[in-house]
Backbone as JSON Lines, residues from 0, in Angstrom:
{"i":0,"aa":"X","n":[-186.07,215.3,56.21],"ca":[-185.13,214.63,57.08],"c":[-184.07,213.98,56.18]}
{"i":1,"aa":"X","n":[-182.83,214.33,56.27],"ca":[-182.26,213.97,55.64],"c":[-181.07,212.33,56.17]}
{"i":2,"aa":"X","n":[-181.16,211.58,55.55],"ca":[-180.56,210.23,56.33],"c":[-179.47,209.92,55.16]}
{"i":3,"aa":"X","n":[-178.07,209.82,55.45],"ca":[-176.91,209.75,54.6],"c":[-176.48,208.19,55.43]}
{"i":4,"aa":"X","n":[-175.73,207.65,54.29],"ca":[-175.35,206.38,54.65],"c":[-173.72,206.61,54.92]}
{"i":5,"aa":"X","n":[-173.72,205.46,55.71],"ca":[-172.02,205.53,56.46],"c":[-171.36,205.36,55.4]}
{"i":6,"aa":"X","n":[-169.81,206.4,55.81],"ca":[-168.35,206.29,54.69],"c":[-168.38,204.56,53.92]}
{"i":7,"aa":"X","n":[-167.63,204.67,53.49],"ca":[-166.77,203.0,53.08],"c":[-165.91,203.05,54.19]}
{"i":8,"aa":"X","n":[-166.04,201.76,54.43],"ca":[-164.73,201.42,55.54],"c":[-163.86,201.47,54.67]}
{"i":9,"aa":"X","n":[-163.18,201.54,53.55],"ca":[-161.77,201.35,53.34],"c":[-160.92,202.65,53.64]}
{"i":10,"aa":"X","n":[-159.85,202.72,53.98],"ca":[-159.28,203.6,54.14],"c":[-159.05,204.47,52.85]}
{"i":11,"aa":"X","n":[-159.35,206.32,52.95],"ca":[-159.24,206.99,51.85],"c":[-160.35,206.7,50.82]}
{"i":12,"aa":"X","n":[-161.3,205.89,51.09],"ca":[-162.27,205.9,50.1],"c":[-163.35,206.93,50.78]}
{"i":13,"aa":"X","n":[-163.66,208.34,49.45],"ca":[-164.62,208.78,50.49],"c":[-166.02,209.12,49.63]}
{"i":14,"aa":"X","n":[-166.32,207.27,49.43],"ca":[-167.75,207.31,48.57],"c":[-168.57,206.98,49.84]}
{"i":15,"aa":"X","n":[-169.58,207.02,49.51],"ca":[-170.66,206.6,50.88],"c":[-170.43,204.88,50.3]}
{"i":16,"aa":"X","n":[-170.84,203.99,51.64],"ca":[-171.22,202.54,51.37],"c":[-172.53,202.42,51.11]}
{"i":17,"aa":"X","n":[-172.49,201.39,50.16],"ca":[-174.09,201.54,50.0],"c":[-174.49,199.38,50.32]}
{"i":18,"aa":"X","n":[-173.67,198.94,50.75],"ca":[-173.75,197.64,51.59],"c":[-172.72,197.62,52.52]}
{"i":19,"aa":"X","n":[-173.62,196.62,53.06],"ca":[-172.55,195.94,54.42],"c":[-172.3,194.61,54.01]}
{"i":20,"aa":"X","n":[-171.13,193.76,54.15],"ca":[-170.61,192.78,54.17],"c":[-171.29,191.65,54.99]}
{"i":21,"aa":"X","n":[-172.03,190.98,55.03],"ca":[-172.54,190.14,56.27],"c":[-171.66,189.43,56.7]}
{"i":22,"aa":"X","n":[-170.6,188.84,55.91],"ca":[-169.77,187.97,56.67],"c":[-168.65,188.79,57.84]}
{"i":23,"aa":"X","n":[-168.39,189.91,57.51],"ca":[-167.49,190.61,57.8],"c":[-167.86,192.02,59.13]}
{"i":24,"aa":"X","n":[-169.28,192.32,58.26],"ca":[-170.19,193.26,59.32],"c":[-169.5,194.64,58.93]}
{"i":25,"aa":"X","n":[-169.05,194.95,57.35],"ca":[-168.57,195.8,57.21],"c":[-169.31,196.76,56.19]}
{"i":26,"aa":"X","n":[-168.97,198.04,56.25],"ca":[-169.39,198.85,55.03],"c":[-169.19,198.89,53.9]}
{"i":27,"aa":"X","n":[-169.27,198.87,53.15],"ca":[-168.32,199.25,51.91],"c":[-169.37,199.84,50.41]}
{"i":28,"aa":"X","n":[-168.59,200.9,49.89],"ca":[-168.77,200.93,48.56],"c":[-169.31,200.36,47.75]}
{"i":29,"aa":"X","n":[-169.93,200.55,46.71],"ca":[-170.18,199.83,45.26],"c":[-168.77,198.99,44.73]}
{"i":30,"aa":"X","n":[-167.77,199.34,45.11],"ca":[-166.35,199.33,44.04],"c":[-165.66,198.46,45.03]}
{"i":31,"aa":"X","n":[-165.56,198.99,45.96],"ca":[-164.67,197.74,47.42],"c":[-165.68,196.81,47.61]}
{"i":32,"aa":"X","n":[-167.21,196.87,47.13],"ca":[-167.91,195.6,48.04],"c":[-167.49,194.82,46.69]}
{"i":33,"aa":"X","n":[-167.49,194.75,45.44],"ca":[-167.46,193.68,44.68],"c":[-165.64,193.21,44.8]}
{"i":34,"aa":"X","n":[-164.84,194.27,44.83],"ca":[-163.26,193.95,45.24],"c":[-163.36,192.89,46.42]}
{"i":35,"aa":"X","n":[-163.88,193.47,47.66],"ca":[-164.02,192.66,49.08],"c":[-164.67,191.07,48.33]}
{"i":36,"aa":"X","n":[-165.84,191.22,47.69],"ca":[-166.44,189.88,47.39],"c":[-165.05,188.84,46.37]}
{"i":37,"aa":"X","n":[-164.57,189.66,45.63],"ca":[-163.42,188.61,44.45],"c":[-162.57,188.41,45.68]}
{"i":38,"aa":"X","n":[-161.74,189.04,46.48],"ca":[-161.13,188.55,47.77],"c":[-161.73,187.43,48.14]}
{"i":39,"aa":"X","n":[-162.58,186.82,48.37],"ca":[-163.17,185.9,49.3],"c":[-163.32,185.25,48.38]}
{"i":40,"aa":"X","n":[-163.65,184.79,47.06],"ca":[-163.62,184.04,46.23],"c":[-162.59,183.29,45.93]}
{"i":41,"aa":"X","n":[-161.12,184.38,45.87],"ca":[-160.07,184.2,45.51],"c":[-159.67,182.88,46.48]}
{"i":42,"aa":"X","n":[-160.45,182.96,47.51],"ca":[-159.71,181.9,48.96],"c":[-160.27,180.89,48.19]}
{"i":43,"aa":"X","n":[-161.31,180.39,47.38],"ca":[-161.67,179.32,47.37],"c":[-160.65,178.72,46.64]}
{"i":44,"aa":"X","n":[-160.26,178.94,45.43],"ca":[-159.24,178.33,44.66],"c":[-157.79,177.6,45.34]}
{"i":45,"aa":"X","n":[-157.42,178.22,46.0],"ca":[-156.48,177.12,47.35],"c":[-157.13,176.1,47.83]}
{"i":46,"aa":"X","n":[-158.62,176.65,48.16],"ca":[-159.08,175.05,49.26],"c":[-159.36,174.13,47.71]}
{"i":47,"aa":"X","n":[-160.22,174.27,46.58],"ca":[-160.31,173.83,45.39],"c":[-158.52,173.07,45.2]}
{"i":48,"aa":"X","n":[-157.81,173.71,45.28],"ca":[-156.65,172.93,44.89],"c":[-155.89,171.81,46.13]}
{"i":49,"aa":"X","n":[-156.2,172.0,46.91],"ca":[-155.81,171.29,48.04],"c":[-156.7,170.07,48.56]}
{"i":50,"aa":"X","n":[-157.95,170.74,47.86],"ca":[-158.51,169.01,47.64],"c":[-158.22,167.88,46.01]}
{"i":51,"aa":"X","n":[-157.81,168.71,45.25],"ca":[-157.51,168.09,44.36],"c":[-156.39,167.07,44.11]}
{"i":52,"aa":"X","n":[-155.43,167.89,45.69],"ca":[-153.96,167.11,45.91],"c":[-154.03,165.94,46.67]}
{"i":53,"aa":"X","n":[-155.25,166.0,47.62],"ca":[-155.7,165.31,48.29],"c":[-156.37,164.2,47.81]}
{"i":54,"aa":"X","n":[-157.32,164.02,46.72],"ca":[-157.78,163.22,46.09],"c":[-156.92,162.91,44.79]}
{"i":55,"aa":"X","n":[-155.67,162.97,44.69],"ca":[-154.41,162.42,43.65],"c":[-154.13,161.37,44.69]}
{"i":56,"aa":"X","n":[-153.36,162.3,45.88],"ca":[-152.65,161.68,46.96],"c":[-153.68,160.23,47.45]}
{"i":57,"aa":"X","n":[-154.85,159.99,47.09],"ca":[-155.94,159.04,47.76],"c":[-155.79,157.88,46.31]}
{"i":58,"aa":"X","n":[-155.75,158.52,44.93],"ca":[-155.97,157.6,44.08],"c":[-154.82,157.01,43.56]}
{"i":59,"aa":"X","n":[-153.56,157.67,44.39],"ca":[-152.19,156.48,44.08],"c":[-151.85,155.72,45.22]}
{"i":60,"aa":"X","n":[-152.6,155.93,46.32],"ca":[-152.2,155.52,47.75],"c":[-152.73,154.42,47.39]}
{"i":61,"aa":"X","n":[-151.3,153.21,48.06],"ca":[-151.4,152.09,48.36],"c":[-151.5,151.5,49.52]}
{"i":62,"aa":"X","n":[-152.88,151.21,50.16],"ca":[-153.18,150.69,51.71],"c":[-151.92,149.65,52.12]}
{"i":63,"aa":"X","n":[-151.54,148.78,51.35],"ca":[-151.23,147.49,51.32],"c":[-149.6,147.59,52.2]}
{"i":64,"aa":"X","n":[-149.29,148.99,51.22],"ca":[-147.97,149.82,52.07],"c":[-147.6,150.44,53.41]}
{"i":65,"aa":"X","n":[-149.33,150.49,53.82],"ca":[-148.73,151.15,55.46],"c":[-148.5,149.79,56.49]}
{"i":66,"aa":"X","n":[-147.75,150.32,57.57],"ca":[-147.94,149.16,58.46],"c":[-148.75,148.36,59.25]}
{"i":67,"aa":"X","n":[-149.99,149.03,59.14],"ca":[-151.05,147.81,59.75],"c":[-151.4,147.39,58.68]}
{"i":68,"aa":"X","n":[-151.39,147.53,57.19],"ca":[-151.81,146.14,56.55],"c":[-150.32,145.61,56.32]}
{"i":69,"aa":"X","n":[-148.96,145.75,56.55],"ca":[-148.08,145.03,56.26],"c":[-148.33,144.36,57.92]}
{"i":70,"aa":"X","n":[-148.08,144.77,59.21],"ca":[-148.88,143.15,60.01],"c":[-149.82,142.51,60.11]}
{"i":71,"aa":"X","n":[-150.78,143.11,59.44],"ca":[-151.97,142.07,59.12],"c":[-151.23,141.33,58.33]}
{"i":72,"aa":"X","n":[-150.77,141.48,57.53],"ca":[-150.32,140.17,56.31],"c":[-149.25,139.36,57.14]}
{"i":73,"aa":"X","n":[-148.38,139.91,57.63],"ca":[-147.65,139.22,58.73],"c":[-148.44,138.12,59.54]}
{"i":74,"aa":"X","n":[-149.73,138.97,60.08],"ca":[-150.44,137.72,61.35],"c":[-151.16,137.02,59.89]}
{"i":75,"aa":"X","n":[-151.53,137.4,59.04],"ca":[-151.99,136.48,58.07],"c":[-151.27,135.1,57.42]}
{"i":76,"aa":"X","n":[-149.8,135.3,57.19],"ca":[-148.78,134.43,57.38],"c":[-148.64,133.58,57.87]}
{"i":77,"aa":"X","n":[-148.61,133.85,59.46],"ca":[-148.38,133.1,60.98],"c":[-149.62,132.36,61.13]}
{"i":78,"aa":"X","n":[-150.27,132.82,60.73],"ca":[-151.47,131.91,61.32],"c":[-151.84,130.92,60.3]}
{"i":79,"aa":"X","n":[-151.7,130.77,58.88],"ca":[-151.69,129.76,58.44],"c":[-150.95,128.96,58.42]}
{"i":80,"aa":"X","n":[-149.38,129.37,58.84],"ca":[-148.16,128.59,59.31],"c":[-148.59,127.5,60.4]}
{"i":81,"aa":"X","n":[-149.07,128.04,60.95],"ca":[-150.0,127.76,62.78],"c":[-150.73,126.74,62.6]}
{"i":82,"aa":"X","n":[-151.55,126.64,61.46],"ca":[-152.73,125.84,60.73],"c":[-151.97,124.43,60.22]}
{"i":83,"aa":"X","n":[-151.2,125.45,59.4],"ca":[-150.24,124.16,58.47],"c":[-149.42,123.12,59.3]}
{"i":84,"aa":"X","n":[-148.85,124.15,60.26],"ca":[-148.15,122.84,61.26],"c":[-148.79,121.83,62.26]}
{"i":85,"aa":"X","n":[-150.05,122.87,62.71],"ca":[-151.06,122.07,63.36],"c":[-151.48,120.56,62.5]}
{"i":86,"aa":"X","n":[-151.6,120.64,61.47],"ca":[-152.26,119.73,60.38],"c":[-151.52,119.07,60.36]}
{"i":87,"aa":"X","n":[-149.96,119.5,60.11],"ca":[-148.83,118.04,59.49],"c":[-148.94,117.14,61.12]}
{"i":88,"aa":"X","n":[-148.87,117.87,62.36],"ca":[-148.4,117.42,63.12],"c":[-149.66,115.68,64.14]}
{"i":89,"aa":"X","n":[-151.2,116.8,63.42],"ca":[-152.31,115.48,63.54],"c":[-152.22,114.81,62.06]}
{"i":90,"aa":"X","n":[-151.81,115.31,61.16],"ca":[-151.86,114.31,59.96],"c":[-150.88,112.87,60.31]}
{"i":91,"aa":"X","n":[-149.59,113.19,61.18],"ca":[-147.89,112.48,61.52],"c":[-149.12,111.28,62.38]}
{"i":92,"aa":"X","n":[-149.78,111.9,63.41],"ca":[-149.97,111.53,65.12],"c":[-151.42,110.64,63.95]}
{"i":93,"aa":"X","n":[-152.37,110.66,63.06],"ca":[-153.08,109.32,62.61],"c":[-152.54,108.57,61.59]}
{"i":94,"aa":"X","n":[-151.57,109.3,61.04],"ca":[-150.76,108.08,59.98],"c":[-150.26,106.83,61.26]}
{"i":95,"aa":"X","n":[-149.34,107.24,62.33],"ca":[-148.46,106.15,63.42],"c":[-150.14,105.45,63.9]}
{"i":96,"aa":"X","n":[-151.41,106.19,64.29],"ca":[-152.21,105.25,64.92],"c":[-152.45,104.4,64.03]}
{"i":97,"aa":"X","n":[-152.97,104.71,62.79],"ca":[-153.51,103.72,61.97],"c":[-152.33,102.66,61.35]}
{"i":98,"aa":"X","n":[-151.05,102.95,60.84],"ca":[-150.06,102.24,61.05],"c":[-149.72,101.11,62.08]}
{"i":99,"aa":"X","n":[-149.21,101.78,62.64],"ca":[-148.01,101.6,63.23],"c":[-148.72,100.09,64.73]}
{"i":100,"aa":"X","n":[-149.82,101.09,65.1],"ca":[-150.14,100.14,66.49],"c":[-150.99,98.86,65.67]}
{"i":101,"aa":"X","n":[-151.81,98.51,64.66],"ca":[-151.99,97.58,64.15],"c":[-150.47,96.54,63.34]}
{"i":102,"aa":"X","n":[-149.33,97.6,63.15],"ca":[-148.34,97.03,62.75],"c":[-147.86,95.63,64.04]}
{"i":103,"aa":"X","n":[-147.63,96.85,65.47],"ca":[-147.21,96.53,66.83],"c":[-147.68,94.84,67.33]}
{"i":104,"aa":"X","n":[-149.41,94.99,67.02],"ca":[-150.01,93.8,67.4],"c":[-149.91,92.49,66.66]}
{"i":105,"aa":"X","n":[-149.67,92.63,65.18],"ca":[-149.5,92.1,63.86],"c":[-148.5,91.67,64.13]}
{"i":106,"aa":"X","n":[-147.15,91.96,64.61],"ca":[-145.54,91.77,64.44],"c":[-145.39,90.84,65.86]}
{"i":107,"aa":"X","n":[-146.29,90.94,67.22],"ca":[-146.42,90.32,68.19],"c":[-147.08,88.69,67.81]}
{"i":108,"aa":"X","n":[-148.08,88.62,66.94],"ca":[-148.71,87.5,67.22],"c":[-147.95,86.44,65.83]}
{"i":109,"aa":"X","n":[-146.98,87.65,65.19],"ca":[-146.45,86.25,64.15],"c":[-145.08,86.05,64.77]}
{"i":110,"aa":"X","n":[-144.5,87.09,66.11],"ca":[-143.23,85.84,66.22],"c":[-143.97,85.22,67.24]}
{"i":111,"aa":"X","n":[-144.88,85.23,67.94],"ca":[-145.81,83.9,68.64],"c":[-146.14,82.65,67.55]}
{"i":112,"aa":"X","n":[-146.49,83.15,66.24],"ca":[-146.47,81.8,65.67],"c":[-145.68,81.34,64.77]}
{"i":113,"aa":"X","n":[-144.34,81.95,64.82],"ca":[-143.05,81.7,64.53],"c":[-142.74,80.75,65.69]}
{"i":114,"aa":"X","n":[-142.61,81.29,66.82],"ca":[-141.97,80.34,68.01],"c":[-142.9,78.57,68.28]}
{"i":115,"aa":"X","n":[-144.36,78.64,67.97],"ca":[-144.98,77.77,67.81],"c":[-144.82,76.49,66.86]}
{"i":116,"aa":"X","n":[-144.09,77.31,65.59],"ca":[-144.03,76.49,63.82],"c":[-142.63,75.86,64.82]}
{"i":117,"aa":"X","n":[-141.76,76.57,65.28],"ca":[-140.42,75.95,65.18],"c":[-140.6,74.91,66.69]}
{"i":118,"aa":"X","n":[-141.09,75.23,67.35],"ca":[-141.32,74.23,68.45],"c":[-142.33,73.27,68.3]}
{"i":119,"aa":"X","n":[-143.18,73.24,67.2],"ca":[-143.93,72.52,66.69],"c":[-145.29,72.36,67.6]}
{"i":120,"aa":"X","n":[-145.73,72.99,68.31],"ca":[-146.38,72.97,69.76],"c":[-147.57,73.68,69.63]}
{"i":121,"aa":"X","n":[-148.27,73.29,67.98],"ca":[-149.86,73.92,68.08],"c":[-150.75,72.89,68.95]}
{"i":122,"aa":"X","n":[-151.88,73.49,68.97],"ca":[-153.15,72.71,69.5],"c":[-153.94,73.83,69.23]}
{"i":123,"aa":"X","n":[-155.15,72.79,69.4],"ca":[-156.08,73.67,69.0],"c":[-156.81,74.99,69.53]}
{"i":124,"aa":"X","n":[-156.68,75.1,70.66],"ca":[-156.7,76.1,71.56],"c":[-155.83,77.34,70.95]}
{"i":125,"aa":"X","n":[-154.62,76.99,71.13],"ca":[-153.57,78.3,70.58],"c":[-154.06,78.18,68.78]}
{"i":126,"aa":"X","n":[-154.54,78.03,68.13],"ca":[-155.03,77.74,66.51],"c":[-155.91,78.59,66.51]}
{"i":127,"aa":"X","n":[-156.63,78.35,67.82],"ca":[-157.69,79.61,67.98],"c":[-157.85,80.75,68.23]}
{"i":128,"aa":"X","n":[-156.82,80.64,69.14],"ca":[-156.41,82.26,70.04],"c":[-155.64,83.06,68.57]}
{"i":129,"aa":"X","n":[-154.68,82.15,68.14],"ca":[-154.2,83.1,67.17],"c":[-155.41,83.4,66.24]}
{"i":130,"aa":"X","n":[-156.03,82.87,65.68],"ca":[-157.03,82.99,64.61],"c":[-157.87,84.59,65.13]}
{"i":131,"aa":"X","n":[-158.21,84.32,66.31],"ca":[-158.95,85.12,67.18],"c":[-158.3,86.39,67.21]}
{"i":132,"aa":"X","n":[-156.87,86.17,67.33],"ca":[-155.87,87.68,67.46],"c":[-155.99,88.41,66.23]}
{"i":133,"aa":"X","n":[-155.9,87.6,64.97],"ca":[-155.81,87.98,63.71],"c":[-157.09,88.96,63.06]}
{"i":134,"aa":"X","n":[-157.99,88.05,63.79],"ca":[-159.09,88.67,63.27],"c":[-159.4,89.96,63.97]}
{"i":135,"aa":"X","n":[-158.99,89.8,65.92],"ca":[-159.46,91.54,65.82],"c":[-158.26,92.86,65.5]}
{"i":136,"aa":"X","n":[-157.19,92.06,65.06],"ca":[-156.19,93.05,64.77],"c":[-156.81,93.45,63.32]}
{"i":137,"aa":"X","n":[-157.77,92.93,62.19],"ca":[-158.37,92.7,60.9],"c":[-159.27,93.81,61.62]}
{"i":138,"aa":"X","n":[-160.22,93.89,62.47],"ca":[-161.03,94.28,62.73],"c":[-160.56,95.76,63.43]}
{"i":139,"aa":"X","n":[-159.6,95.94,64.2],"ca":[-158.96,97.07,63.91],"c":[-158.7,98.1,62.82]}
{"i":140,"aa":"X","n":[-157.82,97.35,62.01],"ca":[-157.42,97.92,60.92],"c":[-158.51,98.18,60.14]}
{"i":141,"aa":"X","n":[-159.82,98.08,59.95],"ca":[-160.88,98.31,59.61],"c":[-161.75,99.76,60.05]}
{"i":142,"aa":"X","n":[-161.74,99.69,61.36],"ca":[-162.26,100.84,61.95],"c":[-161.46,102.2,61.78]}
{"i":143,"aa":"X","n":[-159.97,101.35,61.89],"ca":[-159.2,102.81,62.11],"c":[-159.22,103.47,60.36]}
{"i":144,"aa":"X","n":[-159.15,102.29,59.34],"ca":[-159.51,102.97,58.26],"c":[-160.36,104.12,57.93]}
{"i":145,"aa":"X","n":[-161.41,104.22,58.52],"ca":[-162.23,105.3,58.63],"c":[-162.79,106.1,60.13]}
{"i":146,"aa":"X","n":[-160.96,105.99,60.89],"ca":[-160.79,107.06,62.77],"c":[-161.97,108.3,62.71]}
{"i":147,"aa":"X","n":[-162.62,107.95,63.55],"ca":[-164.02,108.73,63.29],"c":[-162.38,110.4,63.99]}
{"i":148,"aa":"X","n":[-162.89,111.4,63.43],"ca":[-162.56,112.96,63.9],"c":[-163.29,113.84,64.22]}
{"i":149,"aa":"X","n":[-163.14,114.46,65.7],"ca":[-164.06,115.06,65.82],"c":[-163.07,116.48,65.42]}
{"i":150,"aa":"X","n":[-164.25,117.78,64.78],"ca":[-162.89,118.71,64.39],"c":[-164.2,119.82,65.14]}
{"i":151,"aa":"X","n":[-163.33,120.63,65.97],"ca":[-164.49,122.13,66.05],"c":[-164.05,123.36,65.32]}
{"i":152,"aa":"X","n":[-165.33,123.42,64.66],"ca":[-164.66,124.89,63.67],"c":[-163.44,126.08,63.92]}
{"i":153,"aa":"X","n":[-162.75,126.62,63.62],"ca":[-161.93,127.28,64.24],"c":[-162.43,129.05,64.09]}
{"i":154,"aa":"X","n":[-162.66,129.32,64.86],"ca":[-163.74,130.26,65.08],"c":[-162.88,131.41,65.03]}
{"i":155,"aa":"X","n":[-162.88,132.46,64.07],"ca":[-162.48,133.91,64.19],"c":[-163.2,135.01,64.13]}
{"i":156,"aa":"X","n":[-163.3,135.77,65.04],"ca":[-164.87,136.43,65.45],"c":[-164.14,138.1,64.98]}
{"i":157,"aa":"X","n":[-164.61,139.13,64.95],"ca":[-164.23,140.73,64.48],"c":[-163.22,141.26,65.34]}
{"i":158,"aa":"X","n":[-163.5,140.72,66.89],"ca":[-162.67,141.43,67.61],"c":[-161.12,140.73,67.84]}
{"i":159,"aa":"X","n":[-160.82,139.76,66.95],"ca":[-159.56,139.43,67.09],"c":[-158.35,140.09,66.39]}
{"i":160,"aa":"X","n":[-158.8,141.3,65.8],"ca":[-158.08,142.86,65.11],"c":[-159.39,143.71,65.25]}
{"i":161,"aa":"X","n":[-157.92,144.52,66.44],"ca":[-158.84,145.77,67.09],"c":[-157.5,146.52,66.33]}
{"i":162,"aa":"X","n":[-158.69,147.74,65.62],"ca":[-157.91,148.93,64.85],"c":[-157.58,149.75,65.99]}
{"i":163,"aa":"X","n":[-156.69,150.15,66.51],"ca":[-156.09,151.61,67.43],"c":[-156.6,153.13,66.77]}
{"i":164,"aa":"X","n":[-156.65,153.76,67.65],"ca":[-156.68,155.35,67.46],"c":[-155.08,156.06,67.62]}
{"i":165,"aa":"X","n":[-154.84,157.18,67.45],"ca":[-153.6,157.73,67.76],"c":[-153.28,157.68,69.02]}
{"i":166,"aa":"X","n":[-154.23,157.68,70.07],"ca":[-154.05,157.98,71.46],"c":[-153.5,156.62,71.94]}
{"i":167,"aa":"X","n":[-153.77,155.54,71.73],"ca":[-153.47,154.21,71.87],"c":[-152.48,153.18,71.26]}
{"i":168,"aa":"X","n":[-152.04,153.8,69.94],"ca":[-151.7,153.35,68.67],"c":[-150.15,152.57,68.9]}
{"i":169,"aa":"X","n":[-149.43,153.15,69.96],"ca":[-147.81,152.47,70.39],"c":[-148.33,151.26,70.89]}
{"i":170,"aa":"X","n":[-149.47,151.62,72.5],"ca":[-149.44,150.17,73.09],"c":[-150.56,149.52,72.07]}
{"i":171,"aa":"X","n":[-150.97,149.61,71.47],"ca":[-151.87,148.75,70.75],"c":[-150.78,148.08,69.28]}
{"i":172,"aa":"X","n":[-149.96,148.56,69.02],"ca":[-148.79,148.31,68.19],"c":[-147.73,146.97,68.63]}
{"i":173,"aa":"X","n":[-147.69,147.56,70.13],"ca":[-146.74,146.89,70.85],"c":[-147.3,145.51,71.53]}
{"i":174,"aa":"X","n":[-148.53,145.67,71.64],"ca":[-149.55,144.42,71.91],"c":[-149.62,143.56,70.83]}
{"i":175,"aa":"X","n":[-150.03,144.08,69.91],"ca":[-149.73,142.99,68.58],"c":[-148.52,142.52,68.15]}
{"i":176,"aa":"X","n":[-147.17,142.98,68.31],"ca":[-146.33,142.35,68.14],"c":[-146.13,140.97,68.86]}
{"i":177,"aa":"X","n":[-146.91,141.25,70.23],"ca":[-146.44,140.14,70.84],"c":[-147.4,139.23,70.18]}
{"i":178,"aa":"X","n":[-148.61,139.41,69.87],"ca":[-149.8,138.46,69.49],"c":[-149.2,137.87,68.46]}
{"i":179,"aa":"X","n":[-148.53,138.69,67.39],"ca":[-148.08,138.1,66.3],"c":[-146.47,136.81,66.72]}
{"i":180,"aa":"X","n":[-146.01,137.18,67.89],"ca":[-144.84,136.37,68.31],"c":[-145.41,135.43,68.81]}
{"i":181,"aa":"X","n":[-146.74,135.19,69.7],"ca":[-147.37,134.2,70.31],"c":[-148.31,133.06,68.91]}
{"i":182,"aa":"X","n":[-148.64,134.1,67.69],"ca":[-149.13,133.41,66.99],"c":[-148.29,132.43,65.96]}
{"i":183,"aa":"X","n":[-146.7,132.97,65.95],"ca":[-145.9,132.3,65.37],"c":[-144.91,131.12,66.36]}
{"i":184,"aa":"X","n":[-145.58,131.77,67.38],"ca":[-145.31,129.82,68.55],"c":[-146.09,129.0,68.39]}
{"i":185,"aa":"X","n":[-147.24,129.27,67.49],"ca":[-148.23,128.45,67.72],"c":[-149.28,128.77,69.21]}
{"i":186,"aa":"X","n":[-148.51,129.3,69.6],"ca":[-149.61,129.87,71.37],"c":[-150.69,130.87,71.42]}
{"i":187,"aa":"X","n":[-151.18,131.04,70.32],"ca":[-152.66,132.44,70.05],"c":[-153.41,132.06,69.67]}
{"i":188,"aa":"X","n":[-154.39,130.48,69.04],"ca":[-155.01,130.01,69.17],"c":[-155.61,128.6,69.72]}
{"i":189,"aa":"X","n":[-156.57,128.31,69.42],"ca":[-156.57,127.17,69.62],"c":[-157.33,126.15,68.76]}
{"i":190,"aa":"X","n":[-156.62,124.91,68.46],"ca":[-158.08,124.11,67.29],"c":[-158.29,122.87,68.06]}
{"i":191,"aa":"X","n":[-159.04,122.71,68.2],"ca":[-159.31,121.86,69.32],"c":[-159.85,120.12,68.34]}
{"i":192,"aa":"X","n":[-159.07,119.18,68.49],"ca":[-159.45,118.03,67.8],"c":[-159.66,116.67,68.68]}
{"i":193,"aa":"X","n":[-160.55,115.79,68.76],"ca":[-160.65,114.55,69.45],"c":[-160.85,114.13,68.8]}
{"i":194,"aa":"X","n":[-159.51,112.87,69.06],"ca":[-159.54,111.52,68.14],"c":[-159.97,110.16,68.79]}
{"i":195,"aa":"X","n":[-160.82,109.63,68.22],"ca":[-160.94,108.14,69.34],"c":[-160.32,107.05,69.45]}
{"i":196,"aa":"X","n":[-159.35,106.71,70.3],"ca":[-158.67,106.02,70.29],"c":[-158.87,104.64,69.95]}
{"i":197,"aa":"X","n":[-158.99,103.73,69.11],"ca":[-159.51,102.32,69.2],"c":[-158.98,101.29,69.95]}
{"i":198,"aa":"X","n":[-157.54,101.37,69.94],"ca":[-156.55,100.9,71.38],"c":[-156.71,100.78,72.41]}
């Protein structure tokens, strides 16, 4: 019984094949199957070089340059701006308490005993009351020396930068601009402080 193996598929080749290609499902020759195999090899050297461009292109890339880390650094900016003004503006609001309203009561009870010296019109009663004024305006200025503050941590949790996908990436772009305009009003967070009034 005689059993002959199929032509070469290549055109004009008329050796018998003595493999088939598995990737391809083809016949071929001794001479075209190792040609066919350097073909397919040959492809690798493009993908080999195209990752090589790719990993240049990765080890000069500067993150810092695209635009979501140039508005992160932006909302990074704003929000310590946010912080900073928050601070001067309770640092202003306990300098005037501790000042200013012990100044208020202080400046009240000496032209009371200005008007007293020149009218000459102590007794002992008013000797007392003033004594009495002095001391809790003393006793003021004491406490407020150390205005108890209550401060609550200012809490920034993961989801206050949500990364976008392409599908989302304008309105999620366009959403943060405003966050970043609301955070440079001061209107995107909140620090929440109670002071106790001693007054």
């Amino acid at each position: 019984m005689n059993i002959s193996s199929p032509a070469c598929a290549v055109a004009k080749c008329e050796t018998s094949s003595c493999a088939k290609c598995h990737c391809c499902e083809t016949d071929l020759c001794l001479d075209h199957l190792k040609e066919h195999k350097d073909q397919l090899n040959e492809k690798l050297i493009p993908i080999a070089n195209q990752i090589n461009i790719i990993l240049d292109d990765l080890e000069h890339f500067d993150p810092s340059t695209t635009p979501s880390f140039i508005h992160l650094e932006q909302w990074h900016i704003a929000a310590h701006e946010t912080i900073d003004l928050f601070y001067r503006n309770m640092q202003t609001k306990l300098h005037e308490q501790v000042r200013n309203q012990p100044l208020e009561k202080l400046s009240t009870t000496r032209d009371k005993l200005n008007q007293l010296i020149q009218r000459r019109g102590a007794t002992r009663e008013i000797i007392a009351s003033l004594n009495n004024d002095i001391q809790l305006i003393q006793q003021q200025i004491d406490r407020l020396r150390n205005i108890p503050i209550n401060l609550r941590p200012l809490v920034i949790d993961d989801s206050i930068i949500i990364s976008s996908n392409l599908s989302n990436r304008v309105q999620q772009y366009n959403k943060n601009e405003d966050d970043l305009a609301k955070l440079q009003n001061g209107t995107a967070f909140q620090i929440f402080v109670t002071v106790i009034d001693l007054f």
